[in-house]
Backbone as CSV, one residue per row, in Angstrom:
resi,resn,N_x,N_y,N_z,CA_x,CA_y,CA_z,C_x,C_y,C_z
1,UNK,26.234,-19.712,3.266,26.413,-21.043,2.697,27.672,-21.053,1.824
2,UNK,28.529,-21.899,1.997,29.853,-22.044,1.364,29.213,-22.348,-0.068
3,UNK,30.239,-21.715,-1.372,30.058,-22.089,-1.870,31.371,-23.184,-2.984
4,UNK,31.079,-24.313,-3.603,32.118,-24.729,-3.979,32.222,-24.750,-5.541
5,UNK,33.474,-24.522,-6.032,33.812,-24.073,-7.536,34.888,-25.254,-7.599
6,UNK,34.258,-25.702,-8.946,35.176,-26.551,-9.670,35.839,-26.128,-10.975
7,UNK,37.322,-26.500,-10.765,38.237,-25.905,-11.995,39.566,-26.438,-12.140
8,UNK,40.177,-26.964,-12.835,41.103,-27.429,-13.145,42.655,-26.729,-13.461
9,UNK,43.317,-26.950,-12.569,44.531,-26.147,-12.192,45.796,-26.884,-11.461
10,UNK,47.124,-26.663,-13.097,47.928,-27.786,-13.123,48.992,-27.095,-11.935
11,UNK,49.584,-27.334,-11.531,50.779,-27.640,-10.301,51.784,-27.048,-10.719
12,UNK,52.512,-26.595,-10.405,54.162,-26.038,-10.687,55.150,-26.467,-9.900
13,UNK,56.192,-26.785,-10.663,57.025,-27.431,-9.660,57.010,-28.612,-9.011
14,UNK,55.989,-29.261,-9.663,56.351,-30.928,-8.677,57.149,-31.298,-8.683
15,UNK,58.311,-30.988,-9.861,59.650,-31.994,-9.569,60.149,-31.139,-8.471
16,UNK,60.407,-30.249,-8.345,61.267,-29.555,-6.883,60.919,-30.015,-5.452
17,UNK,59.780,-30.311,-5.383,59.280,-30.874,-4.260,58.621,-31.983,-3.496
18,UNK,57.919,-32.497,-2.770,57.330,-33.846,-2.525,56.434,-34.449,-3.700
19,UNK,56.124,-33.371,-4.447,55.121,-34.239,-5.530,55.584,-34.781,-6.511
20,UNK,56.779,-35.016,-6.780,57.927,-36.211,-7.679,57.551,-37.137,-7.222
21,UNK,57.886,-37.263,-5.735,58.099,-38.835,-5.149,56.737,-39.418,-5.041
22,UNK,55.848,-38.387,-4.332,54.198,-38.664,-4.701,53.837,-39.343,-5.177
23,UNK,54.106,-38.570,-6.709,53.225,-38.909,-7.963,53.981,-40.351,-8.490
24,UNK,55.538,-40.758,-7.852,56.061,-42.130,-9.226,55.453,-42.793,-7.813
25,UNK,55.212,-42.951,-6.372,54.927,-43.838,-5.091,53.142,-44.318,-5.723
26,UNK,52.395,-43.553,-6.191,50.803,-43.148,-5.971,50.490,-43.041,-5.475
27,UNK,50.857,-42.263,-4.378,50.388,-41.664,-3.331,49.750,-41.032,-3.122
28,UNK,49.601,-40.230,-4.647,48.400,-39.315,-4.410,47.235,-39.642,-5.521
29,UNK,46.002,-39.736,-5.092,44.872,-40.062,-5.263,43.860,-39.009,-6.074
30,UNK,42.734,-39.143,-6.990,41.993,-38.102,-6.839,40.661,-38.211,-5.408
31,UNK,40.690,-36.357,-5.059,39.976,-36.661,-4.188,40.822,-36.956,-3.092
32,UNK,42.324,-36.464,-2.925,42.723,-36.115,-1.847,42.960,-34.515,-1.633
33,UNK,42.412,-34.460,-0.536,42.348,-32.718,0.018,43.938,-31.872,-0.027
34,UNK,43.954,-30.860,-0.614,45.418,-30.095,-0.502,44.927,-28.530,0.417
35,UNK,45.858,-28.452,0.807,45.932,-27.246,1.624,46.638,-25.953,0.743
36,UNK,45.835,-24.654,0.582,46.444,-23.318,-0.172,46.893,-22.770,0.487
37,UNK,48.104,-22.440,0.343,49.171,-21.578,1.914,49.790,-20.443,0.735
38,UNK,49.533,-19.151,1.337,50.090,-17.986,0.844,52.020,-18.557,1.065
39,UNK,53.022,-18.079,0.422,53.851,-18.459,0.753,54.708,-17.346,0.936
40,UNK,54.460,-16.304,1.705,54.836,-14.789,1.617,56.781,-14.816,1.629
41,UNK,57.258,-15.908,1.725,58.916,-15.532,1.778,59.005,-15.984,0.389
42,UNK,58.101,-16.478,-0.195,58.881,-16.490,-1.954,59.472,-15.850,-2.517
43,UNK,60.777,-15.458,-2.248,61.390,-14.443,-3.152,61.216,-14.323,-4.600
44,UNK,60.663,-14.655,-5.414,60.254,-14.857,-7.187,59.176,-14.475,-7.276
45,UNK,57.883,-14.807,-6.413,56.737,-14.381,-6.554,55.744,-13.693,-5.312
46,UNK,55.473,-12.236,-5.215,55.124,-12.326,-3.859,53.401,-13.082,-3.484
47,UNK,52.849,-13.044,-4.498,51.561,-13.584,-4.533,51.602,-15.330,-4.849
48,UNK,52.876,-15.898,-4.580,53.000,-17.458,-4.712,51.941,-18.002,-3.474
49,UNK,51.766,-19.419,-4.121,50.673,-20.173,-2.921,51.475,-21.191,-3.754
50,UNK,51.341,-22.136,-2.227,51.825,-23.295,-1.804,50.494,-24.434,-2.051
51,UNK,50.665,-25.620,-2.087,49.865,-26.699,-2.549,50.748,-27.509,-1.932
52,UNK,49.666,-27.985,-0.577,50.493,-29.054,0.367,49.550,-30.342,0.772
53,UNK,49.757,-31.664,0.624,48.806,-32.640,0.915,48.544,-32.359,2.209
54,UNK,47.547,-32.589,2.602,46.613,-32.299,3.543,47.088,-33.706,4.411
55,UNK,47.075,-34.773,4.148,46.997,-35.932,5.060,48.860,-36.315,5.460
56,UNK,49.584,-35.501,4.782,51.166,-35.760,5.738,51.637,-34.309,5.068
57,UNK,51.159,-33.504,5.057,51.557,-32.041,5.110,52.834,-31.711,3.960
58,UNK,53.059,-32.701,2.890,53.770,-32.845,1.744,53.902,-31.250,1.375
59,UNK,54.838,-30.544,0.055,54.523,-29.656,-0.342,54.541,-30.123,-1.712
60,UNK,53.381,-30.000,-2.620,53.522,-30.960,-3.864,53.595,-29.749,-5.130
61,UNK,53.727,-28.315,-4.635,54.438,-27.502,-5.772,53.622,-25.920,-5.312
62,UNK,53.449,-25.386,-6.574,52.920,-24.232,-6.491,51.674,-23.961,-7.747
63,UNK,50.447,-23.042,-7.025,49.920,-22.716,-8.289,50.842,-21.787,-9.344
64,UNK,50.139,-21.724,-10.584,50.946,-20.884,-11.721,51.064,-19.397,-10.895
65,UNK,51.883,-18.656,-11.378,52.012,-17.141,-11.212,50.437,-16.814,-11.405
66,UNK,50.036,-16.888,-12.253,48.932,-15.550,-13.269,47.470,-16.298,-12.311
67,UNK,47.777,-17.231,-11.570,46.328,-18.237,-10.999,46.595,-17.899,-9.847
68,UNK,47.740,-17.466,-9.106,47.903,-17.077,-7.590,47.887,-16.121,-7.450
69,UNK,48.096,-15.345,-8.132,47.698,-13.472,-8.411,46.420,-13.252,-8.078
70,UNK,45.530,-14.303,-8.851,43.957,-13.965,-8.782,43.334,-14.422,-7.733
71,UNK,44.014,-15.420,-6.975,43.395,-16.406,-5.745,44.099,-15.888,-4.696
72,UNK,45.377,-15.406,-4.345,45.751,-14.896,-3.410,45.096,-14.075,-1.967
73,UNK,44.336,-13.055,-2.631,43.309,-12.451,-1.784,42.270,-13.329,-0.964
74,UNK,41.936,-14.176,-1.996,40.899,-14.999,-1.358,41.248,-15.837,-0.034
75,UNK,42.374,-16.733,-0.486,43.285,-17.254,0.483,43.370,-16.882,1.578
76,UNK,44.044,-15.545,1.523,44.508,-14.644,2.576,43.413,-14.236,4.098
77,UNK,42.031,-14.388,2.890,41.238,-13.802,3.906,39.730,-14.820,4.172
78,UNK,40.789,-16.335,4.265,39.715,-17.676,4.331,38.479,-18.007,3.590
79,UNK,38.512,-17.174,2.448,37.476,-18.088,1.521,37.552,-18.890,0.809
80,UNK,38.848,-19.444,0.788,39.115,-20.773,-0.065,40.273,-21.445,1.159
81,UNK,39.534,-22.442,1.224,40.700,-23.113,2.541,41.293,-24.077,2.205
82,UNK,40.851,-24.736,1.239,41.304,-25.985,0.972,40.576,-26.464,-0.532
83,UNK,41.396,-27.349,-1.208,40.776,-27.658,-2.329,40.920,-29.386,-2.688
84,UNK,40.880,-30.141,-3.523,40.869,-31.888,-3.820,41.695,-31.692,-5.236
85,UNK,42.302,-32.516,-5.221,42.747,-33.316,-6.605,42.032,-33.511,-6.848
C-alpha cells in the first residue's frame, strides 16, 4: 500500500526557469501534480532533482541541496514519483 507524506518544501530557482512566468501567469495552482526527476548532468549538484509541472512538462526549479540529498535515493528507485503543490 502506497504510502503518502505530507511536507512542505520551497523550490529553488524559479526565477531561472518556467516557474517565473508560471507563478506572475497563475498558472500554477495548489494541487497541481509535479514530477521529481533526478537531474544527473547537474554539474553543481550531483544529487539535484528537478521539479517539473506535470500537465505541460514546465521545469519550475529545483529542490534545496540538503532536501535532494535525502530524497534522491528514493526517487531513483520509484518510491516517490510524483508530488502536488
Amino acid at each position: 500500500m502506497a504510502k503518502e507524506i505530507i511536507t512542505t518544501i520551497k523550490i529553488r530557482g524559479v526565477y531561472f526557469y518556467e516557474g517565473k512566468d508560471l507563478l506572475q501567469s497563475k498558472s500554477i495552482n495548489i494541487g497541481n501534480k509535479v514530477l521529481l526527476r533526478h537531474d544527473f548532468k547537474n554539474p553543481y549538484d550531483s544529487n539535484a532533482i528537478e521539479v517539473i509541472l506535470s500537465k505541460n512538462k514546465a521545469k519550475l526549479g529545483d529542490l534545496p541541496k540538503e532536501i535532494a540529498a535525502k530524497y534522491v535515493n528514493l526517487i531513483n528507485n520509484d518510491f516517490i514519483k510524483s508530488a502536488q503543490i
